[in-house]
Each structure stands twice: as C-alpha cells, then as structure tokens.
C-alpha positions as CSV (number, residue, x, y, z in Angstrom):
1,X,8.6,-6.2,14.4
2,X,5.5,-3.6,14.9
3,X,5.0,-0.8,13.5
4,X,4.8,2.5,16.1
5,X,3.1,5.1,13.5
6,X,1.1,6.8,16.4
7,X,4.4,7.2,19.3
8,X,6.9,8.2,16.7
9,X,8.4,11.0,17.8
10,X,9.7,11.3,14.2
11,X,7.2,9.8,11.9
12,X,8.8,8.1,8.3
13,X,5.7,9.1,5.7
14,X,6.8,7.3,2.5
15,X,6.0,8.9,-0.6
16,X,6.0,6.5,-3.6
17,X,4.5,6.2,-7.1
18,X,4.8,2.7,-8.6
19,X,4.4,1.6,-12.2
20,X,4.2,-1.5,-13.9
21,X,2.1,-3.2,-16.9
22,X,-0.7,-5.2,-16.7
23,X,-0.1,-9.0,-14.8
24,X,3.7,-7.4,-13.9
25,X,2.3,-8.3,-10.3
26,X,1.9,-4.9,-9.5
27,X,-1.7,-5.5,-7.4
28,X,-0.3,-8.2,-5.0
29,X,2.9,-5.6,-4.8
30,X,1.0,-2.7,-3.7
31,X,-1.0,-5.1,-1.2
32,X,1.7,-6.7,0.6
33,X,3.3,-3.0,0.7
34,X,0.5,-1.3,1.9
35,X,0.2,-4.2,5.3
36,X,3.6,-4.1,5.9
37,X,4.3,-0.1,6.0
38,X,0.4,1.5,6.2
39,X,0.7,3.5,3.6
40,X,-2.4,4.9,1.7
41,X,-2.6,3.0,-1.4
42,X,-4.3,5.7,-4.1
43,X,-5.1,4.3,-7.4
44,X,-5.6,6.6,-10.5
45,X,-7.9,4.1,-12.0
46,X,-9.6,3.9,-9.2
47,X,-10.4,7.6,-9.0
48,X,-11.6,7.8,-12.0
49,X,-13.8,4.7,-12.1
50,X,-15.6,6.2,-8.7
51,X,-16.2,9.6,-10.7
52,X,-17.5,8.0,-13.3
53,X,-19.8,5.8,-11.7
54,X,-20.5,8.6,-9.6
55,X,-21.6,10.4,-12.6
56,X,-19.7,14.3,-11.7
57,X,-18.7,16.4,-14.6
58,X,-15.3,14.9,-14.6
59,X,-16.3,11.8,-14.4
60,X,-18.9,12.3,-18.0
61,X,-15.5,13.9,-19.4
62,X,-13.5,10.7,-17.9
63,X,-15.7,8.0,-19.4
64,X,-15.1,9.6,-22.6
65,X,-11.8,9.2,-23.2
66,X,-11.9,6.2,-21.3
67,X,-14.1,4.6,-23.8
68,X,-11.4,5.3,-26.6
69,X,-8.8,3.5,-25.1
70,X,-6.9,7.5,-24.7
71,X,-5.8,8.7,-22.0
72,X,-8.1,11.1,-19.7
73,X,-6.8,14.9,-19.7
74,X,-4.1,15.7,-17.4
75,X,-6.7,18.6,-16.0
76,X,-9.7,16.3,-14.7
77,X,-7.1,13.3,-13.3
78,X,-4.5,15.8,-11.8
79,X,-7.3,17.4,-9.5
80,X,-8.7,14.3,-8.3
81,X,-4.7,13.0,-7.5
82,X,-4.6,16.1,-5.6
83,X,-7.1,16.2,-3.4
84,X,-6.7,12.7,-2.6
85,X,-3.2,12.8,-1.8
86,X,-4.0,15.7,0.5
87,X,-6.2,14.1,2.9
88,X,-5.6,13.3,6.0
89,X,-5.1,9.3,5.8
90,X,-2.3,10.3,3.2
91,X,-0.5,12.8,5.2
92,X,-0.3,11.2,8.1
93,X,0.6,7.6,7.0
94,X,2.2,8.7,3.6
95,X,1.0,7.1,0.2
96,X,1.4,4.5,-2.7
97,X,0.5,6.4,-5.8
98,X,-0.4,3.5,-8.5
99,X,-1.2,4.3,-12.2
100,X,-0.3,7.6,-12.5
101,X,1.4,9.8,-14.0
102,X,1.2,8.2,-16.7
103,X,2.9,10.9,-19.5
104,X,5.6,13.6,-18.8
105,X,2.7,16.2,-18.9
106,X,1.2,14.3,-15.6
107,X,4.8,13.9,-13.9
108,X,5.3,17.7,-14.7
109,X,1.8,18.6,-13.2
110,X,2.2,16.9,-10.1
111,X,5.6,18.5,-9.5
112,X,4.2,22.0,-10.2
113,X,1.4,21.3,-7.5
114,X,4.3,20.5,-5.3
115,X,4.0,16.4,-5.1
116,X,7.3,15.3,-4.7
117,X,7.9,11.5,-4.1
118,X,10.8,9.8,-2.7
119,X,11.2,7.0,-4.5
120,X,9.8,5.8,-8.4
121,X,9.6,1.9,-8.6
122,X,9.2,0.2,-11.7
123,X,8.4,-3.5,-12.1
124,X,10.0,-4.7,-14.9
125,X,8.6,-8.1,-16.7
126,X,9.7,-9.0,-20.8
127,X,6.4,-8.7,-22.7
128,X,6.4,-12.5,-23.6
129,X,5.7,-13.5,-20.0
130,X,3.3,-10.9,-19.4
131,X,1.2,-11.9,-22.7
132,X,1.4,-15.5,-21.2
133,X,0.2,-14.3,-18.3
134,X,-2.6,-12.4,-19.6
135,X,-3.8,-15.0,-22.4
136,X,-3.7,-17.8,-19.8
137,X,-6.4,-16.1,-17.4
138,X,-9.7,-18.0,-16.6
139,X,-12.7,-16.9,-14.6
140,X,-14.9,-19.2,-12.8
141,X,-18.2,-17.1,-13.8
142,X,-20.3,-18.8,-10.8
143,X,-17.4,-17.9,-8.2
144,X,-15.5,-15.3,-9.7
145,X,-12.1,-16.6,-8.7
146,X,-9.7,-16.3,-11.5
147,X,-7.2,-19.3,-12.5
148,X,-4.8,-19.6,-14.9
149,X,-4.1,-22.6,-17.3
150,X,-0.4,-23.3,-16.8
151,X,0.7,-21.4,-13.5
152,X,-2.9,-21.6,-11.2
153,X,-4.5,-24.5,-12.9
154,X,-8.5,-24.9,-12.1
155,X,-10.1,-28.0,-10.9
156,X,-10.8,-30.8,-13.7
157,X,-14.4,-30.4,-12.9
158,X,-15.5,-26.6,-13.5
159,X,-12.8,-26.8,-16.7
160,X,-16.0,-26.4,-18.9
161,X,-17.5,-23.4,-17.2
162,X,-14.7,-20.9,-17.4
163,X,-14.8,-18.1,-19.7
164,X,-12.0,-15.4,-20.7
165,X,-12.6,-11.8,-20.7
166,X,-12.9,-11.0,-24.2
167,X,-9.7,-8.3,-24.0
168,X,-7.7,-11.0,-22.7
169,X,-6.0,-11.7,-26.1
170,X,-2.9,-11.6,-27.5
171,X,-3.8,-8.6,-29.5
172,X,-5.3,-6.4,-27.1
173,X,-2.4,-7.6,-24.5
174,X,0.5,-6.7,-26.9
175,X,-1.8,-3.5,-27.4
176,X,-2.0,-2.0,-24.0
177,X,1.9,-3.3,-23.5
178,X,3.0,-1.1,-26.3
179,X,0.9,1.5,-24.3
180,X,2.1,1.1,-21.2
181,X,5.9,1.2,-22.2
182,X,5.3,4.4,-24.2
183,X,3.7,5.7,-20.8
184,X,6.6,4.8,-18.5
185,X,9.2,5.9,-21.1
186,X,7.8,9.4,-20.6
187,X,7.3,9.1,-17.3
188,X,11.1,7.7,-16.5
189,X,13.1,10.9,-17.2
190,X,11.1,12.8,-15.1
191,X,12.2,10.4,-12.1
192,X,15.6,9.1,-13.4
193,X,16.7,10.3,-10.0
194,X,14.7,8.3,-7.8
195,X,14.2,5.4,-9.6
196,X,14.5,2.0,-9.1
197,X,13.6,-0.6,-11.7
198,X,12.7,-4.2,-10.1
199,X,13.0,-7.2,-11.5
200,X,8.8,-8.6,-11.6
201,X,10.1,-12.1,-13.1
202,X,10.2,-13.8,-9.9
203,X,8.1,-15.3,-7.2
204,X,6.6,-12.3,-5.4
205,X,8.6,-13.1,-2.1
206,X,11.5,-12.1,-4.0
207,X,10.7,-9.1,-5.7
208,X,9.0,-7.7,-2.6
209,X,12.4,-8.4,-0.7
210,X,14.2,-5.8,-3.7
211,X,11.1,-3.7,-2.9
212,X,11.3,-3.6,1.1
213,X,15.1,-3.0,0.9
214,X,14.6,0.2,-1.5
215,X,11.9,1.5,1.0
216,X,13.4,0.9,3.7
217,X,16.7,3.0,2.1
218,X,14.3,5.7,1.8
219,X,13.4,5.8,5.4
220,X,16.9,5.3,6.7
C-alpha cells in the first residue's frame, strides 16, 4: 500500500503528541510511525538542545534549568513548539509531537495558542522493566553501538571495552521515572479525551500494531 500525500484530494494530516518514559520504546515508536504515515516527527528535547547549542537567549535560559534536572519555563519551550509546528513540513504532512507538554501549564499553553491534537498516546511499561532496561545498557566506546547485557548481548570479545553512562543507574533511572510519571499524570487530564494508553511491554511489532490501529481510527 503507498501512500498518495501529494494527489489527495482530501489530505488526512495527523496530529499527535506521544509520551512515554525513558527505554518505554518510544524512539523506535516514533520512527517506525513517522516511515509509515510521513508525519513530521518534532521533539521538545530536540528544540531545545539545538537552541542551546546554538547559543540564543532562550537557549542560555534553557541550559539553565536544564542543568538542574527542572524543567525549562513553559514561556521559552512553548514558543519554539510553536513555530515549529507551524512550518510548512508540519502543516502539510501533519506532526508527531514527542516530549512535550510535559505539565498541565504546557498542555494548557498549547491549547490557548490553538494546537489541538487528535489523538494522545501513551506507552505504558511497569518501572521494573524499564530500570532493567536502563541499568543493562552498554556502549561500545570505539563504535558507539549500544548493547544490552540480557536482551542485546555484545560480542565475547569487546566485553572489556564497554562502558555505562554514568546516569544509567538504578538511582538516577527510578529518579527521572518518578519524574516522568508526575509529568504525564498532569499532562493526562488535559487529554483524557483523546487518549489512548498502549501497552510498551511487548515486542515493538505488537505495540506498533495497537498504535497503527488507533491512528488509523483517527483518519477514518
């Protein structure tokens, strides 16, 4: 099946915002969507890192808070959001917002500059698995490619050479999960109506399928 996006005389421009914690599977999620329906994938994270690294006023008021561990005002994130879901690649083949909002003071922000999506998903994973996931990562510091002990087991041979990243521990994992579920909980209300929570404990085939048939309810 192709996809006609130009010859459409009717053209289906998705509007979604997806959340879920770190190693839910969220990043191979919004990839696979993103081939299969062309939507522009805008990440909040993203944003930010290019203003800071960019080095603009927002981006020096950014890094601040972003050093903390806090999040960055709703004033310097929701104007970046803004103008990038207003550009052309986003109008015309609709958008995956991913990372934001992030608090019921962003979800109210975007509604009052007239962002309305049509669908909230949420991957869902228990905090055990994702702290498995997390604690289990190894990087391959002379090819960067990232393995994990028990479910992507490296090569006998470069066994010595990995390293962890240093906030890959349980601590700092069980840390940003207790953020990220205060996050969502705020978020959740605001979008009780077009929500859909997805089950991420499964091979990715399957929880894209739960996706696809959401998004495709959407465009029906």
């Amino acid at each position: 099946m192709g996809l006609c996006l130009s010859t459409s005389a009717k053209p289906a421009t998705k509007k979604i915002i997806i959340a879920g914690a770190p190693a839910s599977g969220k990043g191979t999620q919004c990839e696979t969507i993103v081939e299969k329906y062309g939507l522009t994938h805008i990440s909040a994270g993203d944003l930010l890192r290019a203003e800071v690294a960019a080095g603009t006023k927002n981006g020096k008021i950014a890094k601040e808070y972003m050093d903390r561990g806090d999040l960055v005002p709703n004033e310097v994130v929701i104007d970046m959001v803004k103008d990038r879901l207003s550009q052309d690649d986003a109008q015309k083949n609709g958008w995956l917002l991913d990372g934001y909002p992030r608090s019921a003071d962003q979800a109210k922000a975007l509604e009052e500059a007239g962002i309305h999506p049509d669908l909230f998903l949420n991957l869902e994973v228990p905090d055990d698995v994702l702290v498995e996931r997390v604690v289990g990562r190894r990087m391959d510091p002379e090819t960067g490619k990232i393995y994990h002990i028990k479910f992507n087991p490296p090569p006998e041979e470069i066994v010595g050479r990995l390293t962890q990243r240093s906030d890959d521990t349980e601590e700092k994992a069980r840390n940003r999960l207790a953020t990220h579920h205060k996050n969502v909980d705020a978020v959740v209300e605001s979008y009780k109506d077009i929500l859909v929570t997805i089950d991420g404990n499964r091979p990715r085939e399957a929880v894209f399928a739960d996706i696809e048939k959401s998004l495709e309810r959407v465009t029906a």
